[in-house]
N, C-alpha and C positions, 0 to 999 in steps of 0.2 A: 460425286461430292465436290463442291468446290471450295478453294482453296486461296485466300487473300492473304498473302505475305506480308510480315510489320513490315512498318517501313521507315522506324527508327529506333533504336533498345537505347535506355539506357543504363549508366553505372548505380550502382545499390545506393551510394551517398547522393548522389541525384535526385533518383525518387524521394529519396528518406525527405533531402530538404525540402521538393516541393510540397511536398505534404504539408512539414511541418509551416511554411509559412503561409501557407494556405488556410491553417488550420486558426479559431480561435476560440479562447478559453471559454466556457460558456458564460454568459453573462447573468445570467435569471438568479437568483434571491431566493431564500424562504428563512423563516425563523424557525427552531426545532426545538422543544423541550433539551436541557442540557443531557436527562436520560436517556435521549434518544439518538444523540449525536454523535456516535461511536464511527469512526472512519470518514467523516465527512471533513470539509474544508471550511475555515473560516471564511464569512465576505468579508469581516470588516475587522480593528484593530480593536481588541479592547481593554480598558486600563483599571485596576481595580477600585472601583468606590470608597473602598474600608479597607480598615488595616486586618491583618488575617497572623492572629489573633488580634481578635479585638480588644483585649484586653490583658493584666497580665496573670499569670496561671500557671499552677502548679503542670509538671510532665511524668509524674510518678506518682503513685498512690506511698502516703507514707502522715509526715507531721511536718506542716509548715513550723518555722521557727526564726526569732530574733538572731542570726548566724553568728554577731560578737558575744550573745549569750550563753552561747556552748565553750566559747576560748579555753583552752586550759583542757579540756574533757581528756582523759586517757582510762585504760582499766583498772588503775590502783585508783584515781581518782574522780569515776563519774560525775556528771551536771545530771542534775534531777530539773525537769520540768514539767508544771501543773499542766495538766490536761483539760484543754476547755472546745468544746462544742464541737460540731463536724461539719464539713466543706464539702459537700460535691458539687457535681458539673455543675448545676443549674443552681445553685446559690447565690441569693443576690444581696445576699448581708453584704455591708460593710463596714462591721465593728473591727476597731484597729486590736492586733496582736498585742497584747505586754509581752515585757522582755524577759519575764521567765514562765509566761506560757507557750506549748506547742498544741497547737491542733492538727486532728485527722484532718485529711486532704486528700482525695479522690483524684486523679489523674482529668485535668481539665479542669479542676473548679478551680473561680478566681483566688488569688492570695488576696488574704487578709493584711488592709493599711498597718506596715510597720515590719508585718515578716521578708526577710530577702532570702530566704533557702529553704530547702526541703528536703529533710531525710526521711529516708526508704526506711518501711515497717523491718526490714532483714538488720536494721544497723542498732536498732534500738530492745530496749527491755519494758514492759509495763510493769510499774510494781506500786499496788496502794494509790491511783490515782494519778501517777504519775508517769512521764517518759525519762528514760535513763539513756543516755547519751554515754560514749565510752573512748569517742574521740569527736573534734570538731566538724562542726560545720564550716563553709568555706560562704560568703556571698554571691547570688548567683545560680549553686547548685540547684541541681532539677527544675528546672524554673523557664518557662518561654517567654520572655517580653511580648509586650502588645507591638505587634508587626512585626514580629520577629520572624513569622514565614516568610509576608510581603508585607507592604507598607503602603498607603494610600496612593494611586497613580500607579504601581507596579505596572510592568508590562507580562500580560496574562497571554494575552494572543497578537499575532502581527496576520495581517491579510494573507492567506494563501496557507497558512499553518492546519499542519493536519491535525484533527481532534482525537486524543489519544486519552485512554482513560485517565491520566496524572494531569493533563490538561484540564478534563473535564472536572473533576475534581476540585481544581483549582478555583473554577469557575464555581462553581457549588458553594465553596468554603468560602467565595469574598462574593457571594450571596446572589449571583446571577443563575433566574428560572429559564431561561432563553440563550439563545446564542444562534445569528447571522449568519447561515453556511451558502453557501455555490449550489444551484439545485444539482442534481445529478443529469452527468450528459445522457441526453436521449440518442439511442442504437437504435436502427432499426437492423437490419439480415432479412434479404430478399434472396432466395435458392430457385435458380432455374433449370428445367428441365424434364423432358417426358416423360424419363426412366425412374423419375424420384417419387418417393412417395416418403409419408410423415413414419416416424415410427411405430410400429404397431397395427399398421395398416397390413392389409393381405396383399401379399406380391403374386402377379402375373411375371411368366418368362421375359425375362430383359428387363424386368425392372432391380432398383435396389433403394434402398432405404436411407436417406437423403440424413448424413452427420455433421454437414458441416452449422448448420444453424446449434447445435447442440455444443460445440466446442468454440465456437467463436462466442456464441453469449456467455460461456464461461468464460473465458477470456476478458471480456465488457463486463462483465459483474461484479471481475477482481478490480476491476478499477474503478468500482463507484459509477458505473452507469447503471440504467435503467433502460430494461432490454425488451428491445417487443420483435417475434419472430413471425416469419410470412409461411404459408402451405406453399412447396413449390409450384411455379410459373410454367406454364405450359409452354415450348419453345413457340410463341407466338410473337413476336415483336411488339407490335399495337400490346397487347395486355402485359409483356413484361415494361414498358415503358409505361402506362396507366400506374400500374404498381408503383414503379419509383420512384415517379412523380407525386404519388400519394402519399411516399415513405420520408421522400424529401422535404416535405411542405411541413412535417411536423417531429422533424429529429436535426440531430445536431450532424451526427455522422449515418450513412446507409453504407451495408457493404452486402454486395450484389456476390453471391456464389454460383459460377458456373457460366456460359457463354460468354468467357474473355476473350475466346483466344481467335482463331483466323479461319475457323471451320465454314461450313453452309450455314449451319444453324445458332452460328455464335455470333449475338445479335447486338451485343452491348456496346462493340465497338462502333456500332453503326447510330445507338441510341443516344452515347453519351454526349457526342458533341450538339444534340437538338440540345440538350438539359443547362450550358453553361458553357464554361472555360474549361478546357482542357489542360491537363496536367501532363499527360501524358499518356502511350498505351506502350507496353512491352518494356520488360527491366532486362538486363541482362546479369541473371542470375539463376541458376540452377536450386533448386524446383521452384516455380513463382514467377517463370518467365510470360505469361499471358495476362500482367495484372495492367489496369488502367485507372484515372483517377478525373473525377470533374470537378469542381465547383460551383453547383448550382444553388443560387442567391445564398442563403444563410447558411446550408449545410453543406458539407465533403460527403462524395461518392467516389466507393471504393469498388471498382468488380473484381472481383479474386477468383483465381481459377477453381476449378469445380471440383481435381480432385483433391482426396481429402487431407495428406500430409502436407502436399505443394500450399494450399490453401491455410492452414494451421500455422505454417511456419512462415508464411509472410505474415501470419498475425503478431509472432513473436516478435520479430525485427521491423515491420514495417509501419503494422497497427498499433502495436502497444506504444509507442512511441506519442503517434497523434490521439489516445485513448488520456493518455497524462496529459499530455496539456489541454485538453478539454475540461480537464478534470481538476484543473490549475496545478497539479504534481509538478514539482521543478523536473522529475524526468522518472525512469522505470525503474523500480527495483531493483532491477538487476545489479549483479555486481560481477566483477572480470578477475579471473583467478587461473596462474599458469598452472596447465597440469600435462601427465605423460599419457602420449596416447600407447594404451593397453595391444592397440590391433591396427593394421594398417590399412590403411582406408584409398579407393583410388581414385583420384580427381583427374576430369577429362581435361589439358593444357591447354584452354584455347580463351577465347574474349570474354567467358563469362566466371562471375562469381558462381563461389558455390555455400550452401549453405547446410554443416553438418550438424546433426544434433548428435547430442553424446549424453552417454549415462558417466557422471562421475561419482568416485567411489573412493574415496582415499586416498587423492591428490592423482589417483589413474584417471583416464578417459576413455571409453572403450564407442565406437563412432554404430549408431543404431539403424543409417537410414537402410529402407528396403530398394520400395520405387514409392514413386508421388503418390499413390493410390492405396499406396499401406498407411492409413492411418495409425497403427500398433507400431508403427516403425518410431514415434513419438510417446507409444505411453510408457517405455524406461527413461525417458530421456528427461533429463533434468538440467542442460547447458547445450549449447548450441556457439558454435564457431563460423565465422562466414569467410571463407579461404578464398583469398585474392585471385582475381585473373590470370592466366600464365602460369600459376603455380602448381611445380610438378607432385605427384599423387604426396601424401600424407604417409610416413612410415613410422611401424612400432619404433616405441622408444622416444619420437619428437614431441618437443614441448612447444602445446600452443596453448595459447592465453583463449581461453571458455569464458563464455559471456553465462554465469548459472542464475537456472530460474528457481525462485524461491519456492517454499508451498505457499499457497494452493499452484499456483503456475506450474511447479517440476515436483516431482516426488523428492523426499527429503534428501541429498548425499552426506557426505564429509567430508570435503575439500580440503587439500592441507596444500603447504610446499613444496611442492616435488623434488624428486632428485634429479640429478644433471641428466640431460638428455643430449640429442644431436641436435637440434636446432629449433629456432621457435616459428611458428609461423602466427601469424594475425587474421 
């Protein structure tokens, strides 16, 4: 078996950047019903037409009323007022109030020219025809002015703004059917390899059941892509290159799983430079050290090692990254929280990063990995830490700052403050 040495690694923040400037947002357009719009990205700014409300209107079901009409009201001394007609939502009288009539008013129906307040059915008495008041009204009460959500020109959305239901909403209410979004980035996942077969398929000896297509498009899904997976690649060069080629020509990002690294049959380093500009092969990082990166015309090609943890967790820190800004996301989820690691964990001192996932649990950190091949060494894991170069092993009791993954990405924890530890690492 022969054996092709890199023959330059580099540091984690290296790759990270060339990716990311490599990488660009997707460009392509579509219109989306506003109901349909849930987690997508704006393309374009938009400004309200109409004022929301449009008019002005009661906020409480009760009795609109002349509010200097009640003046004086207390319980030795009631206001009585005549009761005349009803108001709800959709009423489109606009007979004016007298000053000693109150009318019912349904929450949303317009007020009546003249009345400026509304008391609640719980404040008042019906007696004979009549509303009995027992203390004032004020001007104003219960009452939403017309634009008093927003107001003509509001700003509803700004380009790149995620659509979230109070968004969309918003959109609804100042009467837009439509809305502008970023189509979703197109994934492709190409898995190579003899031993692989699709799930569900029947294994012959030496084969095994090929996961990494199944966890990376997880991965691409959380981020608003749109994900199309390949039947593994037979270690053939000529057909794992046809594939790519084919993957490349109609997606935004490809990530190639398996044949990264320096073997006889690891073929991608030999492919990728025919496909584009090179990014790079080889990171110097612990697990994820065989990945490579091209640039071929429109889309990023990613080859990520084959097995399956190494593979999974350069998607955390290395893909998800350039998955956002494809996706226009100003950046990932995540969020960075100090906590105490539970168990001591041993990192080998030498040029590379290393990269730990951790289950956190109540401001602990307890460090999950196995080997690169244990994919389960990931599924407690809910935060991950990337421990610098040189740095000597990881001991119970030290506080390091966790990078934690949200759901759907990590299973849910409870991160909190931790208490003093011995020292922090990054």
């Amino acid at each position: 078996m022969k054996i092709r040495p890199f023959d330059h690694l580099i540091p984690t923040g290296v790759a990270l950047s060339r990716l990311l400037a490599a990488t660009r947002p997707v460009p392509r357009r579509e219109t989306l019903p506003v109901e349909s719009a849930m987690g997508r990205r704006s393309a374009r700014a938009v400004r309200s037409r109409r004022a929301v409300p449009p008019f002005r209107r009661g906020s409480w079901d009760g009795f609109a009323v002349v509010a200097r009409s009640t003046n004086g009201a207390t319980p030795g001394r009631p206001v009585r007022l005549r009761l005349v007609g009803d108001i709800f939502a959709e009423t489109s009288s606009r007979r004016p109030l007298g000053a000693s009539d109150a009318a019912p008013i349904a929450t949303g129906g317009p007020l009546p020219p003249g009345a400026d307040a509304v008391v609640i059915f719980e404040d008042v008495q019906l007696e004979d025809g009549e509303v009995v008041l027992t203390r004032p009204a004020r001007p104003g009460d219960r009452i939403a002015d017309a634009g008093e959500d927003f107001p003509v020109g509001a700003h509803l959305l700004e380009t790149g703004d995620l659509l979230t239901p109070a968004r969309l909403g918003a959109l609804a209410a100042a009467g837009e059917a439509t809305v502008e979004v970023w189509e979703r980035p197109r994934v492709a996942i190409v898995p190579n390899g003899n031993e692989l077969r699709r799930p569900g398929e029947r294994l012959s000896f030496g084969q095994i059941h090929e996961s990494n297509n199944a966890s990376l498009a997880a991965l691409a899904t959380g981020f608003g892509a749109s994900v199309t997976t390949s039947a593994p690649v037979p270690d053939r060069e000529a057909a794992i290159e046809t594939v790519l080629r084919r993957a490349a020509a109609r997606s935004d990002l490809v990530l190639a799983t398996g044949g990264s690294s320096v073997g006889e049959r690891d073929f991608l380093p030999s492919i990728f430079p025919r496909l584009g500009r090179m990014l790079f092969h080889g990171i110097a990082v612990r697990p994820g050290k065989p990945t490579l990166a091209v640039r071929c015309g429109g889309c990023l090609v990613i080859g990520m090692p084959g097995h399956p943890t190494s593979c999974l967790t350069n998607g955390l820190w290395l893909v998800a990254p350039v998955l956002a800004r494809l996706s226009h996301a100003d950046s990932v989820p995540w969020t960075d929280h100090p906590v105490v690691l539970s168990e001591a964990y041993d990192v080998p001192s030498s040029s590379f990063a290393t990269v730990v996932p951790l289950e956190v649990r109540d401001g602990r950190a307890r460090p999950t990995f196995r080997t690169s091949a244990s994919l389960t060494s990931l599924v407690p894991a809910n935060a991950y830490v990337i421990v610098p170069p040189h740095r000597p092993g990881l001991r119970r009791g030290d506080v390091v700052v966790a990078r934690l993954l949200p759901p759907p990405f990590g299973p849910a924890g409870a991160p909190v403050r931790p208490g003093p530890g011995r020292r922090k690492a990054k």
